[in-house]
C-alpha positions in Angstrom: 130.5 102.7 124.0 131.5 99.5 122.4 134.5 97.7 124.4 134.7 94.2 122.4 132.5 92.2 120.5 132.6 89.4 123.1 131.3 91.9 125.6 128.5 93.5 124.6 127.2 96.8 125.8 123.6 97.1 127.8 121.2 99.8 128.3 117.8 100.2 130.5 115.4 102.4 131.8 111.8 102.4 133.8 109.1 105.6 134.0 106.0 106.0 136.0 103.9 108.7 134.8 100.4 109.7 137.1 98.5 112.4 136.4 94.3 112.9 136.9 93.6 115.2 133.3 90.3 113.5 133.3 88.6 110.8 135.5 89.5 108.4 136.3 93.6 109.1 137.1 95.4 108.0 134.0 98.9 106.3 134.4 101.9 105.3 132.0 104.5 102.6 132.7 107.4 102.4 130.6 110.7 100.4 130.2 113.4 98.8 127.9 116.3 96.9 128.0 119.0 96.4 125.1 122.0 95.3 123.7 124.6 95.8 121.2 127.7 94.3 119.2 130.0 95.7 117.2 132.6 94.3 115.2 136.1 95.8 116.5 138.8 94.5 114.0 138.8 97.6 111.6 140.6 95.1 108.6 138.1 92.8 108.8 135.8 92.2 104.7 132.5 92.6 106.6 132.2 95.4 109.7 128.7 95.0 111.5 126.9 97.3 114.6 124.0 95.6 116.1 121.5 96.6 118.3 118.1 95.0 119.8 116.1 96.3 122.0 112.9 95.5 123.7 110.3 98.1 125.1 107.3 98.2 127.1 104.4 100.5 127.6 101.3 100.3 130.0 98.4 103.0 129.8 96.2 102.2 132.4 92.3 104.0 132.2 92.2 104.7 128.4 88.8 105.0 126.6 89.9 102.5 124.7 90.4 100.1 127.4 91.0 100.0 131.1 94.7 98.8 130.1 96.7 98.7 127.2 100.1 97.4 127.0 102.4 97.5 124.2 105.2 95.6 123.8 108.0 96.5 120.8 111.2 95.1 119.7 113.1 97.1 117.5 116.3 94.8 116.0 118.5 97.4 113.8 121.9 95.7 111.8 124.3 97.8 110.5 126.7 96.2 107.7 129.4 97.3 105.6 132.6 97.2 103.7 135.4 99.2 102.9 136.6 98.9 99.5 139.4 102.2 99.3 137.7 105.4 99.5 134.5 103.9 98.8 132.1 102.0 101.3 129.2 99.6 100.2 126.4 99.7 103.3 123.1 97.7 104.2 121.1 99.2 107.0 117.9 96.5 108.7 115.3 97.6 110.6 112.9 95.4 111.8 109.9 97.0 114.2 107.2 94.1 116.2 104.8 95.7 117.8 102.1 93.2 120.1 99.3 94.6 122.1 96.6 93.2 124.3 93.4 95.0 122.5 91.4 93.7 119.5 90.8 97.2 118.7 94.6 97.2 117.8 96.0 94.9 115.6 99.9 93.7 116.0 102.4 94.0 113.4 105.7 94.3 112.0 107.6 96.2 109.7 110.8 95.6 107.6 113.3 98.5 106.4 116.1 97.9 103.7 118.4 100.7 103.2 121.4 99.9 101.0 123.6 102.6 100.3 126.6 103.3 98.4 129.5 106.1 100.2 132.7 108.2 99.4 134.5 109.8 101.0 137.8 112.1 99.7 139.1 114.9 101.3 136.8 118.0 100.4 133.5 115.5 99.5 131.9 113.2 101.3 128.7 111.4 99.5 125.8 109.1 100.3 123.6 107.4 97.8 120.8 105.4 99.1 117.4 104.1 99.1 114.8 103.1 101.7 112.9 100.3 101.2 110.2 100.0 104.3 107.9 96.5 104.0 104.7 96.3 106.5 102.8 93.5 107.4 99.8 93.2 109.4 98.3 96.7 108.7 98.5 100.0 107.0 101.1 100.5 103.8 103.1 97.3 102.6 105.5 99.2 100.8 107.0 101.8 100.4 110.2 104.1 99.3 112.0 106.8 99.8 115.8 108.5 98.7 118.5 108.6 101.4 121.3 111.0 99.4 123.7 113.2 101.3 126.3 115.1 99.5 128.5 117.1 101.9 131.3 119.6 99.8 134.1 121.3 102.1 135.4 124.5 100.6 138.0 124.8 103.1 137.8 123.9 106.9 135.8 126.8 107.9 133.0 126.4 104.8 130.6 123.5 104.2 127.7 123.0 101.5 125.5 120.5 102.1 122.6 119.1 99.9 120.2 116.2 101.0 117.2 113.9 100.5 115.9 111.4 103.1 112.7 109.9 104.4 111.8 107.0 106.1 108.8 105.3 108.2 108.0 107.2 111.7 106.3 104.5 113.9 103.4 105.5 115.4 103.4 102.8 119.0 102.5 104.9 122.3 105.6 106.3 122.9 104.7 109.0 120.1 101.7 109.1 121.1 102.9 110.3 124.5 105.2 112.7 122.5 102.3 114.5 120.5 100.0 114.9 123.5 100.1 112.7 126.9 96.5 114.3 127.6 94.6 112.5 124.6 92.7 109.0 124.3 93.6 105.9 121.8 90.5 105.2 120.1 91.9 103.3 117.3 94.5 102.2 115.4 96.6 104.8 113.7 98.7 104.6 110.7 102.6 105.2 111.0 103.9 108.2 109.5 106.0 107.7 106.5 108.1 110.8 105.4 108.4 110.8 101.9 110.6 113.4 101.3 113.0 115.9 103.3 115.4 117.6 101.0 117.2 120.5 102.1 120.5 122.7 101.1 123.0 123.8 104.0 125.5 125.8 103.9 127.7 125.7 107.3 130.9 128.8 107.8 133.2 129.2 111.3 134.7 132.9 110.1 136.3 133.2 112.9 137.1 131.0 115.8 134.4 129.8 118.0 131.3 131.2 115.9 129.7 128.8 113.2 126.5 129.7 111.9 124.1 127.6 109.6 121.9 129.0 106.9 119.5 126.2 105.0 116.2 125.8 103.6 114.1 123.0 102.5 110.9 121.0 101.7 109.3 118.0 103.6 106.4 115.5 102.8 104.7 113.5 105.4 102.3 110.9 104.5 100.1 110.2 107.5 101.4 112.9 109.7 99.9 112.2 113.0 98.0 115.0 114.9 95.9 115.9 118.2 92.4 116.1 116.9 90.1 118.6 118.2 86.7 118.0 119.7 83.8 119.6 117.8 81.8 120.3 121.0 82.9 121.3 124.6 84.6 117.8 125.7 87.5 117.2 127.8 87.9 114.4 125.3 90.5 114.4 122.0 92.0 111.7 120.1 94.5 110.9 117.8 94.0 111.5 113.8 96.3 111.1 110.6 96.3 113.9 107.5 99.3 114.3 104.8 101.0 116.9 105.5 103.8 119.0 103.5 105.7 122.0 104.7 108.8 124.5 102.8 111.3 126.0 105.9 113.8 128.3 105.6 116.3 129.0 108.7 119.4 130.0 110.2 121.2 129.1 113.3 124.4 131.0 114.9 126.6 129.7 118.2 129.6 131.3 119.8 131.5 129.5 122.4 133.9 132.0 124.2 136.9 129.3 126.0 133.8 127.3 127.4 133.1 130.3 129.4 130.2 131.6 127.5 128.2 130.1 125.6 125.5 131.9 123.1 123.1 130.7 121.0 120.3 132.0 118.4 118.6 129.9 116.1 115.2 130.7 113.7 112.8 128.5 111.8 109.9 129.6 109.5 107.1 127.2 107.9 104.7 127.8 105.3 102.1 124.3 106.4 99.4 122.6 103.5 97.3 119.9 103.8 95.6 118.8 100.6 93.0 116.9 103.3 89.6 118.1 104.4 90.2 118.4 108.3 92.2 121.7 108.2 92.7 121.4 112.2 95.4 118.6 111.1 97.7 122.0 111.3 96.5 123.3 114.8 99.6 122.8 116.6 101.3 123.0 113.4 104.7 125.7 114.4 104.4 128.7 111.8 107.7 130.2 113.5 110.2 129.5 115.7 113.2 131.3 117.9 114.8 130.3 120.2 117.9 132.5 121.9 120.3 130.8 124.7 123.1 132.3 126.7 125.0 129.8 129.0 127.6 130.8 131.2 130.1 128.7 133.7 131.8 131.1 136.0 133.5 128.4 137.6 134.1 124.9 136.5 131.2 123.0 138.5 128.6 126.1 138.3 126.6 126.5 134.8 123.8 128.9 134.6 121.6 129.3 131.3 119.0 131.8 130.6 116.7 130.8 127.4 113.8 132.3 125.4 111.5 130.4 122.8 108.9 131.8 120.7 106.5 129.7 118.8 103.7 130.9 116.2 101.3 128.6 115.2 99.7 128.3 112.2 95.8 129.4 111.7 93.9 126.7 110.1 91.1 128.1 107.8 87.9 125.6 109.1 88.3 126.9 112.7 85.6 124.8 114.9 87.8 124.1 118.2 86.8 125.6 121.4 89.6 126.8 123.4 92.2 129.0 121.5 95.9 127.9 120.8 98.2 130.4 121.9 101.4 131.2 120.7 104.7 129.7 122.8 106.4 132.6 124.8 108.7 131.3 127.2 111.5 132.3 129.6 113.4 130.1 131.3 116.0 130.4 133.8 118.3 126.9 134.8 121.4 126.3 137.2 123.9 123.2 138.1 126.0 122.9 140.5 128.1 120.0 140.4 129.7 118.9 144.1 131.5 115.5 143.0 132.1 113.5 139.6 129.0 111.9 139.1 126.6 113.7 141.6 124.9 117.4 140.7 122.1 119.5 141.5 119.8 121.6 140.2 117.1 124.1 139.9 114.8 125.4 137.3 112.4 128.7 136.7 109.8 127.8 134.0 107.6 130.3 132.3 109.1 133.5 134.3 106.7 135.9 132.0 103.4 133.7 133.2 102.2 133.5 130.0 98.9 131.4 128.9 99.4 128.9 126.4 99.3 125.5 125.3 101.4 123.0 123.9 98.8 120.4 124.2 95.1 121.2 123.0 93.0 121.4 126.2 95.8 121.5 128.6 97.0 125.0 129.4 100.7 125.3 131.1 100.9 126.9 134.6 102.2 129.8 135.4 105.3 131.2 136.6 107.0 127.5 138.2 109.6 125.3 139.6 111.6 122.9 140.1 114.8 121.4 141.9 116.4 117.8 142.1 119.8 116.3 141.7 121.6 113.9 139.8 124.1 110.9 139.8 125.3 109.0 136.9 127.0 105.3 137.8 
């Protein structure tokens, strides 16, 4: 929350991660620290929102190297003017990335999105472009649409059509996001989506249910993915394919006087890869639902019960060793809140102890728990 330009805002955070996957005990340190300004005088030719932020990463016992340390500094500008109905928009990325290891080079990429908008009372529209420069490694340029048309029938019915893309930096934090449990052994290339286009369409028929109905297509250049050992090894790594994917789904929520809360939601995939290394779709997510029922008896209790099923799609060149099971969990949560900013609460994981994986190599455990509190200041 932005309270004046002259006093900017500030965020930070700091992670430890230890585990022993595979000797010797691997360990991540993370942080960042950032600002931001915002322009507050609403008359003003040229409105701006801008935000840096600088981030570090240490993986300690890699194969790669003993240590590795990453350090990033993302610096995003937001400018625009209001001209009537009609806004005129330029969007600035700019991504330096600087590591300790001569296995991986630094670098630093530029993205330009300028954009045109308008907005009347049943349409709202977005035309746009992405522009992303590299330097240092990998693609130098490339280009994708950023187009959003939004069309209100009344207040209860929404059509929406649109076409974005964009680069998806590939530092160690993704990494960490695809699967903690596998080794950097080079330098991979950042993910650029090329094209996400999808059609919504978005209805409240009566009060406190919406539900969503959309389908679409989506191009990744680069996708990154857990590769597979070829032989029994505790050992995988980190590989890039293109990737492409159609997707139909719906989604459906009812909130009963923020009583009761339910929620359904289903995704299906059809997955290609015009590569060679089929195993680029492994973990790939054929089809996903997900059901949620939240309920708060009483202001400071909240209780939520959800389910989530996950197929996954069956590559044709099969040579991995250990099978990939499908996603089937049950979850049961609870909070209790005892003053403003202090909570607790407890969590039931996997209440069907089912085997499966969400990393390759790395089966969940069974039935489990956990409790802590909170405190927000």
């Amino acid at each position: 929350n932005y309270i004046d330009v002259n006093d900017p805002t500030s965020e930070g955070a700091l992670g430890d991660t230890d585990f022993n996957y595979y000797v010797p005990r691997q360990r991540f340190t993370k942080g960042n620290f950032g600002l931001g300004f915002k322009s507050t005088d609403e008359t003003a030719r040229i409105l701006y929102d801008v935000t840096a932020q600088f981030m570090l990463y240490n993986r300690k016992n890699d194969i790669l190297d003993s240590e590795l340390k990453e350090y990033l500094m993302e610096t995003e500008a937001k400018l625009w003017t209001l001209l009537g109905d009609n806004r005129l928009g330029l969007d600035l990325n700019m991504h330096n990335r600087i590591l300790n290891s001569d296995s991986i080079k630094n670098y630093t990429t530029f993205d330009i999105n300028p954009y045109y908008g308008l907005e009347l009372d049943n349409l709202k529209l977005r035309l746009g472009a992405n522009i992303d420069l590299g330097f240092g490694y990998g693609e130098s340029f490339l280009i994708s649409p950023d187009i959003d048309i939004q069309y209100v029938f009344s207040d209860s019915y929404v059509l929406y059509a649109n076409a974005g893309g964009g680069r998806i930096s590939t530092d160690f934090r993704r990494f960490e996001t695809v699967s903690p449990y596998t080794f950097i052994g080079q330098r991979n290339r950042d993910t650029y989506e090329q094209l996400n286009a999808s059609l919504v369409f978005k209805a409240c028929p009566v009060p406190g249910l919406w539900f969503n109905i959309y389908g679409g297509y989506q191009k990744l250049k680069d996708d990154l993915y857990q590769a597979v050992p070829l032989e029994d090894s505790p050992i995988s790594y980190f590989a890039n394919e293109d990737t492409k994917n159609f997707y139909i789904a719906a989604k459906a929520n009812y909130n009963y006087k923020n009583i009761v809360e339910l929620g359904l939601s289903a995704i299906n995939r059809k997955w290609k890869t015009d590569g060679y290394n089929n195993n680029a779709l492994l973990f790939k997510p054929k089809m996903e639902f997900e059901a949620n029922v939240e309920v708060r008896p009483i202001e400071p209790l909240n209780v939520a019960i959800n389910y989530r099923l996950v197929t996954r799609e069956q590559p044709t060149a099969w040579v991995a060793k250990q099978p990939v099971n499908d996603i089937s969990n049950l979850s049961l949560k609870a909070s209790y809140s005892f003053l403003k900013n202090l909570s607790v609460y407890g969590l039931v994981d996997n209440l069907l102890n089912k085997k499966y994986h969400y990393y390759y190599g790395y089966p969940v455990q069974g039935i489990n728990f956990m409790a802590g509190f909170s405190f927000k200041f």
